[in-house]
C-alpha positions in Angstrom: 59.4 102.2 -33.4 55.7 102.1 -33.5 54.7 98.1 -32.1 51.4 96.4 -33.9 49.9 94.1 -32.4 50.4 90.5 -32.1 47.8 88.0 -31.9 45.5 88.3 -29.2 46.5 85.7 -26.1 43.9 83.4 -24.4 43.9 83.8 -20.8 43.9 80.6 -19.4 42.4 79.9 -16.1 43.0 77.0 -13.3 39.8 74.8 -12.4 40.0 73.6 -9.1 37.4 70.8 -10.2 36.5 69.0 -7.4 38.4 65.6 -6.8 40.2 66.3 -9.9 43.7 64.5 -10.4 47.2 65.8 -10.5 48.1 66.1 -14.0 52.1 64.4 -13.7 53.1 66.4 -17.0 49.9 67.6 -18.6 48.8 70.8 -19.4 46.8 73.3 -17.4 43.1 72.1 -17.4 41.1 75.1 -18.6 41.3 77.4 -20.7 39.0 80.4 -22.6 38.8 82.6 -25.4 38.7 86.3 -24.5 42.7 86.8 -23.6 44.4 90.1 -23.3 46.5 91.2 -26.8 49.9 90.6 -27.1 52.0 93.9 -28.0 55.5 93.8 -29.0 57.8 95.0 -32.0 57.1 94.2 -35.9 58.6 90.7 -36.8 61.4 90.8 -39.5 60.1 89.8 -43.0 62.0 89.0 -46.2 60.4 91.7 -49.3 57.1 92.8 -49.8 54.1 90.1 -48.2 54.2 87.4 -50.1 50.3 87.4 -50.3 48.7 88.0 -53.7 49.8 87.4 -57.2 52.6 84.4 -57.4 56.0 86.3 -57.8 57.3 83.1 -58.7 57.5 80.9 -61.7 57.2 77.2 -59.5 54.1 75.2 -60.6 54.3 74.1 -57.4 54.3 77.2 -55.3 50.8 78.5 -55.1 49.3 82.3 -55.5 49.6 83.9 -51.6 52.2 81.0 -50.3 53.6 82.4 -47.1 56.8 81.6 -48.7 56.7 83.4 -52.1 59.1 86.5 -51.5 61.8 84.7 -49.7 61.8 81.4 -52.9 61.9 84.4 -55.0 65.0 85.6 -53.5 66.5 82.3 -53.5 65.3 80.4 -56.6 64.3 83.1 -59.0 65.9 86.5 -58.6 69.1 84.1 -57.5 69.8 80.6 -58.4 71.1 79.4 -55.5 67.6 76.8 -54.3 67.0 76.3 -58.1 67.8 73.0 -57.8 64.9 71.0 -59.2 64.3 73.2 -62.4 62.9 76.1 -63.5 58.9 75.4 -62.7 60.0 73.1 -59.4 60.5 73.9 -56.1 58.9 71.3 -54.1 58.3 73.8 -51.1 57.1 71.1 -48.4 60.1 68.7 -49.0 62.8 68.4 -46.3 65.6 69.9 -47.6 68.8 67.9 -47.5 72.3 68.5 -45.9 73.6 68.3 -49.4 71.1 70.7 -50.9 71.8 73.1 -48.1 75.6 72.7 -48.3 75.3 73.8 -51.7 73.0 76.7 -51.3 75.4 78.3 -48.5 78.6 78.7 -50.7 76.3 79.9 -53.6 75.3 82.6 -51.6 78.2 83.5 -49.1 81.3 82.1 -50.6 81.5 81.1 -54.0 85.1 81.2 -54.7 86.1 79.0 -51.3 88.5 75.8 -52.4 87.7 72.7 -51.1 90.5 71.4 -48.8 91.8 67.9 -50.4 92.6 66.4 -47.1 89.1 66.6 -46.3 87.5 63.5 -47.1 84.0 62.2 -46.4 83.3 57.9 -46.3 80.0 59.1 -47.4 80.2 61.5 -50.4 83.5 60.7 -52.8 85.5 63.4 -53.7 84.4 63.3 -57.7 80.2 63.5 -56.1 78.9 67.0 -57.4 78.1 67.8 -53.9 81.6 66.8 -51.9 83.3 70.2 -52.8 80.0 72.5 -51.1 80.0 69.9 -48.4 83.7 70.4 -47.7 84.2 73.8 -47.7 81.1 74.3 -45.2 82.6 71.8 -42.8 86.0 73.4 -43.8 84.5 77.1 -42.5 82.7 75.4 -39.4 79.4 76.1 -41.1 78.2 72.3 -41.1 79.6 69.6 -39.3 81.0 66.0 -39.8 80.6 63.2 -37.4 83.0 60.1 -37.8 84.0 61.3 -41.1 80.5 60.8 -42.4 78.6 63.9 -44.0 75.1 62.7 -44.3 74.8 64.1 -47.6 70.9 63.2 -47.5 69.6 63.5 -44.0 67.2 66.7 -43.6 68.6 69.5 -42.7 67.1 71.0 -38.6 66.0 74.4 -37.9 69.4 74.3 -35.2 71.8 73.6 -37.9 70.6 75.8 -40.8 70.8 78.6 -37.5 74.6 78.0 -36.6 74.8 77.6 -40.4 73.7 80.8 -41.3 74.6 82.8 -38.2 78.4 81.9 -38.7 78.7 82.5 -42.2 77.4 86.1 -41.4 80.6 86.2 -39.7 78.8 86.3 -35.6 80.7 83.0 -34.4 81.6 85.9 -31.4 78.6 86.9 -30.6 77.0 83.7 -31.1 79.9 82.1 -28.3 79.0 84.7 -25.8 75.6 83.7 -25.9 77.1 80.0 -25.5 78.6 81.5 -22.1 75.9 83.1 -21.0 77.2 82.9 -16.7 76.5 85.2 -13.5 79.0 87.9 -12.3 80.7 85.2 -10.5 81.8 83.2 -13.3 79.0 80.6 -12.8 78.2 79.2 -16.5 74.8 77.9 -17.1 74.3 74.6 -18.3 72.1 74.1 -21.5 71.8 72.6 -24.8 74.6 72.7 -27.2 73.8 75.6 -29.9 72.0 77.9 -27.8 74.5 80.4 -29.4 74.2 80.3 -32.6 70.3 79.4 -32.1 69.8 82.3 -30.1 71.6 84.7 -32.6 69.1 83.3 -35.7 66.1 84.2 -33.6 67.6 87.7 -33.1 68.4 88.3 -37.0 64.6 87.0 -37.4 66.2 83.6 -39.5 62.6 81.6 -38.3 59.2 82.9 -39.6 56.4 82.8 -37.3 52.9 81.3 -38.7 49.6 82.2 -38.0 49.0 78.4 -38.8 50.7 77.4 -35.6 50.8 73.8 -36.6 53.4 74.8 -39.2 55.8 76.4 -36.6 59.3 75.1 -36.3 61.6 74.3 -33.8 65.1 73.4 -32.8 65.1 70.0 -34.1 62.8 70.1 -36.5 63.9 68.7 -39.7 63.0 71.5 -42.1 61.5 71.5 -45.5 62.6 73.7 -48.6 60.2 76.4 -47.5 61.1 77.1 -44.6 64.9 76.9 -45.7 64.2 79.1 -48.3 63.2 82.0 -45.8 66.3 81.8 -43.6 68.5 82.0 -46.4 66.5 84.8 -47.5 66.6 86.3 -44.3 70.3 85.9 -43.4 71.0 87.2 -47.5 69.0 90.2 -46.4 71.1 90.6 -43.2 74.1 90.6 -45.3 73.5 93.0 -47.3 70.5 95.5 -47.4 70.0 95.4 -42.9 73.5 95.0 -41.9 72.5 97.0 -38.8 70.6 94.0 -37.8 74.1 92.5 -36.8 75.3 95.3 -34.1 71.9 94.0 -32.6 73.8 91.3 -31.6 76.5 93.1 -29.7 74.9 93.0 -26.6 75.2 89.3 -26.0 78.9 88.9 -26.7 79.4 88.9 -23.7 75.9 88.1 -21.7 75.8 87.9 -17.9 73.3 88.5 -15.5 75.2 89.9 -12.6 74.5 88.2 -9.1 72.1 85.5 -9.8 71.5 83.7 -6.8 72.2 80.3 -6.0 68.5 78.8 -5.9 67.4 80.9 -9.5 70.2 79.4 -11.3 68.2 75.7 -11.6 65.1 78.1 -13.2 67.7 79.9 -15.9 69.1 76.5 -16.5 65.5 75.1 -17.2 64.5 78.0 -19.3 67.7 77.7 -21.5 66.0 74.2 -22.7 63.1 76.1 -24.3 64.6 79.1 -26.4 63.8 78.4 -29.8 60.8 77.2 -29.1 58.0 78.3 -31.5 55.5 81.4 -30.2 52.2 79.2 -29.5 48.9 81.3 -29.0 47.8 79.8 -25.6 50.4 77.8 -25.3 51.8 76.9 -22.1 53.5 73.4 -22.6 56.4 71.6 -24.1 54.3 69.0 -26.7 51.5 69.1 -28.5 47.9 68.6 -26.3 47.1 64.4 -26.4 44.1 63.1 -28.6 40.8 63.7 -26.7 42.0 66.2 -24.0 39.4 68.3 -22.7 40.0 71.5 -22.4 41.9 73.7 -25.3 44.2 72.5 -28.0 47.6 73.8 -28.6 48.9 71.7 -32.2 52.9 71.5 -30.6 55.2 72.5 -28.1 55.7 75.9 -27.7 54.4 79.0 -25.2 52.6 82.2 -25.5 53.8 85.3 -22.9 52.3 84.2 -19.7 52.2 80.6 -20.8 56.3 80.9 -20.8 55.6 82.5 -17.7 53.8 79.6 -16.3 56.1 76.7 -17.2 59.1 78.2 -15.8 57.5 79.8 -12.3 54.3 78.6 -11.5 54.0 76.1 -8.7 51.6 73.0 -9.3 48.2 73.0 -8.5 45.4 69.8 -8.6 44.9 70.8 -12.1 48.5 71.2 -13.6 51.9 70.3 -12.9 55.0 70.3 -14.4 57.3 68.9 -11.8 57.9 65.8 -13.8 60.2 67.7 -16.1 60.8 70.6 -14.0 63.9 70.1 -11.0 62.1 72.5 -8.6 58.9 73.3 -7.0 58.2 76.9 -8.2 55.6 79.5 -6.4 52.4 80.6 -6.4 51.1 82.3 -9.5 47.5 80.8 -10.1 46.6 83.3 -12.7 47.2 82.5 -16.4 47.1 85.9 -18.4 49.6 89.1 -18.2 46.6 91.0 -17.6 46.0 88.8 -14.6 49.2 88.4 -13.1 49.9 92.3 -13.2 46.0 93.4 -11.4 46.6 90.5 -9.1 48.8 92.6 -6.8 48.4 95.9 -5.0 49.7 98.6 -6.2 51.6 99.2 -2.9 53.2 95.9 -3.9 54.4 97.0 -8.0 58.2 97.0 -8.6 59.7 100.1 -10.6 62.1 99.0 -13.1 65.0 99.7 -10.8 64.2 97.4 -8.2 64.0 94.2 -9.9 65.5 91.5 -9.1 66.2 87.7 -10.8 62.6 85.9 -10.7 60.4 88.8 -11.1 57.6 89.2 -13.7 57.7 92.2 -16.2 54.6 93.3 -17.5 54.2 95.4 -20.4 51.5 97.8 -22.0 52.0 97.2 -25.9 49.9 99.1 -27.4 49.8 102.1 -24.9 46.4 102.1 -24.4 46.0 101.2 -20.1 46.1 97.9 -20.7 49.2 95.2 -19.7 49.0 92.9 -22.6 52.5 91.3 -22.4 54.3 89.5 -19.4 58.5 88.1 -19.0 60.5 87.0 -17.0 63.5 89.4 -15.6 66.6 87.3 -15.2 69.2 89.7 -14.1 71.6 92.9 -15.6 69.2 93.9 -18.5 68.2 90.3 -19.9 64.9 88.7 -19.7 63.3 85.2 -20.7 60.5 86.2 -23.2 58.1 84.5 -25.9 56.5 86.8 -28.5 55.8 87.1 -31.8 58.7 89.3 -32.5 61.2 87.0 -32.2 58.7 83.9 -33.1 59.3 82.0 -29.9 61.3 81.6 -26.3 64.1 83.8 -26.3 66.9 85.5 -24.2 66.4 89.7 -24.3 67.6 93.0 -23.6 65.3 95.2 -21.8 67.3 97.9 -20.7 66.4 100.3 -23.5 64.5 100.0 -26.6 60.6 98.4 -26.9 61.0 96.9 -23.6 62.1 99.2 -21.5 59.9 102.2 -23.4 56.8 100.2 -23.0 57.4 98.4 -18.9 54.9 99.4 -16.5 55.4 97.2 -13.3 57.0 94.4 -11.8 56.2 91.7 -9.8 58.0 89.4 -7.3 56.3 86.2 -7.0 58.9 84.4 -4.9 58.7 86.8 -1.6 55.4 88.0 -1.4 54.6 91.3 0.5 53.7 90.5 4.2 
């Protein structure tokens, strides 16, 4: 598969200022322009590009909306989001439990009954909505708490994931990510629906913005929009990209073979972050505080190296992550892929079969001499990675494929070459 290129990463660079404070949870306090680019594989999409003419017939859904082919798919070639009319979409409301209850059995099971014993203290059994409701709690697809279904609460980026994902039928594949443990049955400890999280990202259910402000992620509460292209994009995967799903084999069953002991807390700390939105420059969890002096980044969420950064990098008197972070971490004091790779000998580069759980990966995208993409090998074929591929943090396999056709050279950061 021939890569483009994703948008071009800012290298960011530590200044030492003189009597300068630690920054307790604050971001890294320079940063500059003229990054390295950012190769990887072309991002799913749902249709043709959505910029252009209006393919829709929403008075409300303007000419080159980065939404247009995936409410086309939903609201106009289908009905299943036509739910405020025929010239109404209202793309930028949050789009409710109830709403999205709905638009599942619409468009994966249409026929289901509705369980009678299945009752809700908050939606009657003669509401319009109770019988969607139940049968996606009766499938697993949604869930109820206390009996309650929250018919109106927004609908998050996590739950229209484990929605989608297990009415595709990948419950497996999406629990095998939920196990995700070492060859010696050590299971890692992270954030309930990591699975079924995970597997969205993989089936490209999250669409990446160039408007970074507009990124999702986990628990975000979502509007119709970006509804719209998951249900799109799952429909798609249903039906015309099946193969997609056998791209989820793999993690069925993910391990990382003998992780030790101490790299288990890192792992465990990167878990928290998948899902979180691609970020050009970014390098931290939140978005940068009013009046901070040196780069912006509009919310939480990390570029290639800035990944990098929050899960290895040790502080220094201009950054430090500690305050959320239950370990140390080691010296890495440069900022871009670019940077990390020439900051080593070439005595010192890894080949691919010598590395081990901790060590960067670096990558050269676009084939042209260049290392313009950086992750973090975690063990057996897997690797912590942000790109624009996947639109964010994610767990991957770099045994074959992309990765593995495009690695130059490793580097081990936490036992530096005598």
């Amino acid at each position: 598969m021939t890569p483009r290129p994703l948008r071009r990463s800012r290298t960011a660079v530590l200044a030492l200022l003189a009597g300068a404070l630690v920054l307790q949870a604050s971001p890294s306090s320079a940063r500059v322009s003229d990054g390295d680019a950012d190769s990887s594989r072309p991002a799913p999409t749902v249709g043709a590009a959505s910029a252009g003419t209006n393919p829709t017939s929403f008075k409300d859904v303007p000419s080159g909306y980065w939404a247009n082919s995936a409410i086309k798919t939903v609201a106009v070639s289908n009905g299943w989001m036509r739910d405020f009319g025929s010239d109404t979409f209202k793309p930028e409301t949050k789009e409710s439990r109830k709403l999205f209850a709905r638009t599942l059995i619409r468009v994966f099971h249409p026929d289901q009954k509705v369980d009678g014993s299945l009752k809700f203290s908050d939606l009657p059994s003669d509401d319009p909505f109770y019988a969607p409701a139940n049968v996606a709690v009766k499938l697993g697809w949604m869930a109820a708490t206390d009996k309650q279904f929250r018919p109106g609460d927004p609908v998050t980026m996590r739950a229209v994931h484990r929605a989608l994902v297990m009415a595709l039928g990948l419950g497996d594949e999406a629990a095998g990510i939920g196990r995700i443990h070492t060859a010696d049955n050590y299971t890692f400890k992270h954030p309930r629906g990591l699975g079924t999280l995970m597997a969205g990202l993989v089936l490209g259910l999250r669409y990446n913005h160039g408007d970074e402000s507009m990124d999702v992620g986990p628990g975000d509460a979502l509007p119709r929009s970006e509804v719209a292209w998951s249900v799109a994009r799952a429909y798609a995967v249903n039906t015309t990209e099946t193969w997609r799903k056998s791209e989820l084999s793999p993690y069925a069953n993910i391990h990382l073979g003998a992780v030790p002991v101490g790299f288990r807390k890192v792992v465990e700390f990167g878990l928290r972050y998948v899902g979180y939105p691609y970020v050009y420059a970014g390098e931290w969890n939140k978005e940068s505080p009013p009046g901070y002096c040196c780069g912006y980044q509009p919310r939480g969420g990390f570029d290639c190296s800035g990944f990098t950064w929050w899960l290895l990098a040790a502080p220094t008197v201009a950054w430090d992550n500690t305050a959320v972070r239950p370990y140390h971490g080691w010296p890495l004091p440069q900022r871009s892929s670019n940077d990390m790779a020439k900051a080593i000998p070439q005595s010192q580069r890894i080949p691919f079969s010598k590395l081990t759980p901790g060590d960067l990966m670096f990558y050269d995208g676009n084939r042209d001499g260049t290392i313009d993409h950086v992750d973090t090998y975690l063990g057996w074929g897997w690797a912590f990675d942000s790109s624009s591929y996947l639109g964010g943090v994610s767990i991957i396999r770099i045994s074959g494929g992309w990765y593995r056709d495009h690695f130059v050279w490793g580097r081990d950061i936490m036992r530096p070459a005598s």
